[in-house]
C-alpha positions in Angstrom: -63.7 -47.5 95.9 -66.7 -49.1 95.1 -69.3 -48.4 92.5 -71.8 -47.0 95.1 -69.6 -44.0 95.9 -69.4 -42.7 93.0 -72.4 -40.3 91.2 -74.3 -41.9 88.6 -73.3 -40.1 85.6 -69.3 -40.9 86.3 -70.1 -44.5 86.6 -68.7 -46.9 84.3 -67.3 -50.4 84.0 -64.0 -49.2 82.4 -61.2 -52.0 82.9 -58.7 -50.8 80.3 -57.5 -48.1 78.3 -55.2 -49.1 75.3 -52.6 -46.2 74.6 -51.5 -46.3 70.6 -48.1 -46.8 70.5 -46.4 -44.2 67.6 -43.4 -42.9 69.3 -40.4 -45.4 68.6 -37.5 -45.2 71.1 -34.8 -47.4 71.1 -32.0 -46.9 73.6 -30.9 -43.7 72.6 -32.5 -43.4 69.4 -36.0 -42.1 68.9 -38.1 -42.4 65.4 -41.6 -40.6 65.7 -44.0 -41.0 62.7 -44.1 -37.4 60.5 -45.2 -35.1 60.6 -46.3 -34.5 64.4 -49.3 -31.6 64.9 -47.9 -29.4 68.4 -50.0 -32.0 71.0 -47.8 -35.1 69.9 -44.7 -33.1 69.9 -45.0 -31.7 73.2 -45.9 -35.5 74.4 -43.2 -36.5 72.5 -40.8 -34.2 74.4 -42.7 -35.4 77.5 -41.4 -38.9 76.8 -37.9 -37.8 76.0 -37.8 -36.0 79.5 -39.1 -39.1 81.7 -36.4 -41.0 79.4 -34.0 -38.7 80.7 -30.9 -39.3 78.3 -30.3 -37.2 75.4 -31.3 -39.1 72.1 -30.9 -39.0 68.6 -34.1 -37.7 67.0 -35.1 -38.4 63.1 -37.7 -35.8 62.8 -38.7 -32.6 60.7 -40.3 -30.5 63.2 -41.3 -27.7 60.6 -42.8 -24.8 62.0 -42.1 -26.4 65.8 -38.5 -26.8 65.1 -37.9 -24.2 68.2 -39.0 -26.4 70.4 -36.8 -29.1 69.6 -33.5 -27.7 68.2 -31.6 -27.0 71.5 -33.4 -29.1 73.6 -31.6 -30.9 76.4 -32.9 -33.9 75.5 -32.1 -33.8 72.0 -29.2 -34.8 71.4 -29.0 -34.7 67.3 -31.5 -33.6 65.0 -31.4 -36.3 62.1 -33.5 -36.7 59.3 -36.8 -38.7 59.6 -36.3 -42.3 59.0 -38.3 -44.0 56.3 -37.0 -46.8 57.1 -38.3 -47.2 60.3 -41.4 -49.7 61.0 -44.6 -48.2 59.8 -46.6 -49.6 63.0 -49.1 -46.5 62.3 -52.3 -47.1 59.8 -54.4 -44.6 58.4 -57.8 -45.2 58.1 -61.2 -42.8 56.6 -62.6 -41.7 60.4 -63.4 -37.9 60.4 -62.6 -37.0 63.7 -61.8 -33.3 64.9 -61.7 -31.3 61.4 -59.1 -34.3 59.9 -60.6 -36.6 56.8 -58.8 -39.3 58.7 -57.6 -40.8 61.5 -54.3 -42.9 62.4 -54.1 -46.5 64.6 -51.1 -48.3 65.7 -50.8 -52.2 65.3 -49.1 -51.8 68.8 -51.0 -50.8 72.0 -49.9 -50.2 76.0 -52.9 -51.9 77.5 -53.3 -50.3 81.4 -56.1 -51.7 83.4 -58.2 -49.5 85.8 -60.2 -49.9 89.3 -63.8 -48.9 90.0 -62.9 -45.3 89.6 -65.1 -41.8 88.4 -65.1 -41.7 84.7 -63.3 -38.7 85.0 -60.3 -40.5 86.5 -60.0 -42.9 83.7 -57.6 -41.5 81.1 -53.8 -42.2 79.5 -52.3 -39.9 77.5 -49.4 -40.8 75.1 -46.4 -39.9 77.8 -47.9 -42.3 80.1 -48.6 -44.8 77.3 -45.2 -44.7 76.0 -43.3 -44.8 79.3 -45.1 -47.5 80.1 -44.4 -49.4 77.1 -41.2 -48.8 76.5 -40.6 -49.1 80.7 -39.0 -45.6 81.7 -38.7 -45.1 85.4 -40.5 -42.3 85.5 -44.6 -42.0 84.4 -44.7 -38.1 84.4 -47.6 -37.4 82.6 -47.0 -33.9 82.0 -46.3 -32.2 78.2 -42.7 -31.3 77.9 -40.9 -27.9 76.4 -37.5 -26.5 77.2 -37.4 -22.4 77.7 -34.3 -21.7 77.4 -32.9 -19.1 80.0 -31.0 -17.3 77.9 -33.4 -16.4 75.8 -35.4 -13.3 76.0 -39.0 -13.9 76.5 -41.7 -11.8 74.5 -45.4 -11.1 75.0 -44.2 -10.4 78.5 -45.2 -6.8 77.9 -49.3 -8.4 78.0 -48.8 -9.6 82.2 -50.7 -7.0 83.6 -49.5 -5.0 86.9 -52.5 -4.0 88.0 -54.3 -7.8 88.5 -53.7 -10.7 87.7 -53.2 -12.1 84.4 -55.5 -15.8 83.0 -54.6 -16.6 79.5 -57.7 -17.8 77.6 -57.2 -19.9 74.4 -61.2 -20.0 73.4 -60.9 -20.8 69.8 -58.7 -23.7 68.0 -58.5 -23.0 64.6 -57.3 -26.6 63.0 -61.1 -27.8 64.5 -63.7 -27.1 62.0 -66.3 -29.5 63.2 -66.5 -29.8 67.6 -68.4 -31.6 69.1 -69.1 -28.6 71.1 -68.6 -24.9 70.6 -70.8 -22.0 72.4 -69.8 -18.2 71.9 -72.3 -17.6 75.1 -70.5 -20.3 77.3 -67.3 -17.9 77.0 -68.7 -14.7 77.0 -70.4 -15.6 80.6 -66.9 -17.0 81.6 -65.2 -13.9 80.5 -67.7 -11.7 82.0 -67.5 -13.6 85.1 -63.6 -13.5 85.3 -62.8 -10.0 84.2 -63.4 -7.9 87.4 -60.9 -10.0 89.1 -58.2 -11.1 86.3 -56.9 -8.8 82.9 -57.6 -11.5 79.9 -55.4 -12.0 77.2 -56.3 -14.4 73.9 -54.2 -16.4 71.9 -54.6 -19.1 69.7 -56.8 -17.9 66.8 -56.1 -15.8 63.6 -59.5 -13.7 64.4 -61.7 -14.0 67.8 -65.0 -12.3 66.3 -67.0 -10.6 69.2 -64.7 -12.4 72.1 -62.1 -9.4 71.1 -64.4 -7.2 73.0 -64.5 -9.5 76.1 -60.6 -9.5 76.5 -58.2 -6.9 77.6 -55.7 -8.3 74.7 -56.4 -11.0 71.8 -53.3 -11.8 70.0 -53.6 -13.4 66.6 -52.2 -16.7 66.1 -50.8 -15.3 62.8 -48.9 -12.5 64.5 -45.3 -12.1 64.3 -44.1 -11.9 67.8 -46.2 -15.3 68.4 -44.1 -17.4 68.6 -44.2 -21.0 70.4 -41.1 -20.0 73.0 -43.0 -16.7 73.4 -46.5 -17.7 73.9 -45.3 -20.8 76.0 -43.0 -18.0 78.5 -46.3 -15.8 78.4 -48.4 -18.7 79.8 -45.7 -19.9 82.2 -45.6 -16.2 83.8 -49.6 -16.1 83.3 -51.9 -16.4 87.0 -54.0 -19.5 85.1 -55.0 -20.2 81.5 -58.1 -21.6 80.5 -58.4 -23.1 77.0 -60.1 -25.9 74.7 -58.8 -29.1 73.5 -56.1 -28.4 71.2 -52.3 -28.2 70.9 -52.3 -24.4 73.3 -53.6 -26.4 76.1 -51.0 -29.0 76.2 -48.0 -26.3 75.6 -50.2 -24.8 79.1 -49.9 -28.1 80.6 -45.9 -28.1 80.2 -45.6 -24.8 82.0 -48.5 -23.6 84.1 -50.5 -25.7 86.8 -53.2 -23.5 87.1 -55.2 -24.7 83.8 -58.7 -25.2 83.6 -59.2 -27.3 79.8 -62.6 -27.6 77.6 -62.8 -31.3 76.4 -65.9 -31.1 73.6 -65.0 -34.9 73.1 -64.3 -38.0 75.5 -62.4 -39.4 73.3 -59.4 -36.3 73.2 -60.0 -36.5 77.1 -59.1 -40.2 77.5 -56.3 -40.2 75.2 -55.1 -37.3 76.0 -55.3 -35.4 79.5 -52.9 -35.2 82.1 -53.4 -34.7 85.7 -52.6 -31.9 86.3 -55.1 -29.0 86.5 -59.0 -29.0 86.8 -60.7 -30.8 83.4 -64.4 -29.9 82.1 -65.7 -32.3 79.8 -68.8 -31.4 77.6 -70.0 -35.0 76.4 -70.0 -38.2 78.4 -71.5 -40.5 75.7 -73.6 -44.1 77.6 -71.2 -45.7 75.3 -68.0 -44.8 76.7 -68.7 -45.4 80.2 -70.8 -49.0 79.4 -68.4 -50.2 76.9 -70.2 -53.5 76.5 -73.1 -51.9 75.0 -70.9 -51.0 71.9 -69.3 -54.8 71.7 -69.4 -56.2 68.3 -68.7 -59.8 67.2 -67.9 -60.7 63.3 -71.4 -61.5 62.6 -72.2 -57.3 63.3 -69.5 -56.5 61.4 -70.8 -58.6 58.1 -74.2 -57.7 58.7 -73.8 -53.9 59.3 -70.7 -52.3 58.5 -69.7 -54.1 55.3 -69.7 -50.4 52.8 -66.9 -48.4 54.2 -64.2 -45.3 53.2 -60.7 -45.6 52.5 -58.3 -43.8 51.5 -57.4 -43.6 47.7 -53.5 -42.5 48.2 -54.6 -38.8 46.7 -56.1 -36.9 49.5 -59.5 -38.2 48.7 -61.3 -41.4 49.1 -63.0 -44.6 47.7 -65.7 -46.5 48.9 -65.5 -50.2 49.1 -67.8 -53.1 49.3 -66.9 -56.3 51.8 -67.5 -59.1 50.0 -69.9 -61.5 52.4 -67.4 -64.7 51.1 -63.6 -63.7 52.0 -64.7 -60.9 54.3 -61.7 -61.8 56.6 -59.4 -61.7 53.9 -60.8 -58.4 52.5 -60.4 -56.7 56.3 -56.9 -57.8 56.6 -55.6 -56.2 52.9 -57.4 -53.2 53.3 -57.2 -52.5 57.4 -54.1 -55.1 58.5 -56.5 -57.5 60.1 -60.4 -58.0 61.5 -59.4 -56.7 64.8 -57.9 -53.3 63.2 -60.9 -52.8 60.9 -63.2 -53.3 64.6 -61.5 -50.5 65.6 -62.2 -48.4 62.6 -66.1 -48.9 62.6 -65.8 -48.6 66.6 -64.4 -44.8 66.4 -67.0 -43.9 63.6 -69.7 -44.7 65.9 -67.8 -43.4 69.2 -67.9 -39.9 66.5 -71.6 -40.2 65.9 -72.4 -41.2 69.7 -70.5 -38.3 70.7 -72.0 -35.8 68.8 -75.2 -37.1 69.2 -74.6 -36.7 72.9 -74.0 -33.2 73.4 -76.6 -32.1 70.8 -79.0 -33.8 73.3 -78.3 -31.2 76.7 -77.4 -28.6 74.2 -80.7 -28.7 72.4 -82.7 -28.9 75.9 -83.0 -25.3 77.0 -83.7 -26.2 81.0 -80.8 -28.7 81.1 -78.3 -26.3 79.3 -78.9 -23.8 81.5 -78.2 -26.3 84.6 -74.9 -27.4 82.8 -73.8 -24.6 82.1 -74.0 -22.9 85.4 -72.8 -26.0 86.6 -69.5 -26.1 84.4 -69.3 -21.9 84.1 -69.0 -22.2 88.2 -65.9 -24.9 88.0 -64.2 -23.0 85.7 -64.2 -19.4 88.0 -63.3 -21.2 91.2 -60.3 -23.4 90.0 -58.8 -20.4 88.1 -59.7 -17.9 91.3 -58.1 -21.1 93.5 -60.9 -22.0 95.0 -61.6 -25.2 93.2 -60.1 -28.5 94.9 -57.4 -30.2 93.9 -58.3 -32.3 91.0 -61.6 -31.3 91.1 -63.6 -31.9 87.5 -66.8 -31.0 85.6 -68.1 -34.2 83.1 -71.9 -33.5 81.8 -74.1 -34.6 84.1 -76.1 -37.1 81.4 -77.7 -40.1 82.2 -78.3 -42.8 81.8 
């Protein structure tokens, strides 16, 4: 492919993604960091599958344990192991609702083509096969639904059309990039003469209750993981936003239509399969070189930053002009890893900045949101092609 094939806004000159590595695995012995939020255990699962030997596993799973105990790939549940390598930093970058963000000192570095924007991504399965060289590079979440087990919720399928599971709301985000009541209601509105709608996800759905045929609240008692992941499975499609719903929709239904607010969760995080509609495609993240920085920025501009104070708060700290280097390696592990951390605060602020642009310009709302509303009904109606995405149409 080259570059003049490609539409202007999905141009880029991407060469690499670098995939944090967090997911130990040796032979048959596997030491995630804890705890892991539903999205890294289902990619952890992911990787265990495309390992394809049962393992020892040293985690807690908590409230997700039934999606690991009795897994075939799981061979003993052990204790998490505090000995294990702490290869995973922590660092003050609000991102998605959290007051901080985590790194790994050890990246999978895979290089890309000329290639849409939209077909530059690496989630952690691929990452972590790669890395730790698994013959297979299935990208898709993985879950075990045990047979045996008597599915619930399946009294929701309708038998009179069929049935799109909608996942509108993620509660653990308090501050997206992108979030429109209006966007879903036209969706719903658009999709209800043809399919029955039933929400999950969210302890309370304010006025989408009223679009749906059935919202279940994520607090309910019958909705459990195993449940709502056999409910989805035996769904028509599902449609849903960035969050840990999505990927359990990824492991079982390929008829999936996901809302990325950020291009950050999109790169690092979705799979091929299904149809992908991302609401900000920040200059920055297509044109990498326009956010390089040398040590001479990093004195000169970023020198007052956050970190954590080891009590669920935070400090802020001056780096001193003389010893700078020294200061970056105590506090962040080295130059290179404190880069990173001033690189994702402004990848947050160019993000955000980015969508508030279309979103605050009535006439090109309008035209992206007709645009994006029309994706979403022909991929979950099957009328969309394969592999066929929505990115905001923003240039330059």
């Amino acid at each position: 492919m080259i570059i003049e094939e490609i539409p202007h806004h999905l141009r880029n000159t991407v060469t690499h993604v670098d995939c944090p590595i967090y997911l130990g695995l040796d032979g048959d012995v596997c030491r995630p960091p804890a705890p892991l939020a539903l999205g890294d255990t289902l990619m952890l699962l992911g990787l265990l599958r495309n390992h394809g030997r049962p393992v020892r596993l040293h985690l807690d799973p908590g409230p997700l344990a039934g999606l690991v105990q009795g897994h075939p790939m799981v061979a003993e549940l052990a204790p998490p192991d505090t000995a294990a390598p702490a290869a995973v930093r922590q660092v003050a970058v609000r991102r998605f609702g959290r007051d901080v963000s985590w790194y790994s000192e050890v990246v999978q570095r895979v290089k890309f083509g000329v290639a849409p924007v939209d077909h530059i991504r690496l989630n952690p399965i691929v990452g972590h096969s790669l890395h730790h060289k698994l013959g297979s590079l299935n990208d898709r979440p993985g879950i075990f639904l045990d047979p045996a087990r008597p599915a619930g919720l399946q009294h929701l399928l309708s038998r009179q059309k069929p049935t799109v599971v909608v996942y509108p709301i993620n509660p653990s985000r308090s501050d997206p990039f992108w979030a429109d009541h209006k966007w879903w209601a036209a969706l719903l509105a658009n999709l209800r003469p043809s399919f029955a709608l039933v929400a999950l996800g969210a302890p309370d759905y304010g006025e989408i209750t009223d679009l749906v045929d059935c919202a279940v609240p994520s607090d309910a008692p019958d909705s459990r993981l195993e449940d709502l992941a056999a409910l989805i499975k035996s769904a028509a499609g599902f449609v849903g936003v960035d969050g840990g719903l999505s990927h359990l929709a990824a492991a079982v239904n390929t008829n999936l239509v996901t809302v990325w607010d950020a291009m950050t969760s999109f790169r690092h995080w979705a799979g091929g399969i299904g149809h992908h509609i991302v609401m900000s495609n920040p200059h920055g993240f297509r044109y990498p070189q326009s956010r390089r920085l040398d040590l001479d920025d990093l004195k000169k501009h970023f020198r007052r930053v956050k970190i954590p104070d080891g009590r669920g708060g935070h400090r802020l700290v001056e780096l001193p002009q003389e010893g700078f280097k020294d200061a970056c390696r105590e506090i962040f592990g080295s130059v290179a890893q404190y880069a990173m951390s001033v690189q994702a605060l402004r990848e947050v602020r160019e993000e955000r900045g980015c969508v508030a642009a279309w979103m605050n310009n009535p006439a090109q709302k309008e035209l992206f949101y007709s645009q994006s509303l029309g994706l979403a009904y022909k991929a979950l109606a099957g009328q969309a092609p394969r592999g066929a995405n929505w990115v905001a149409p923003v240039t330059p």
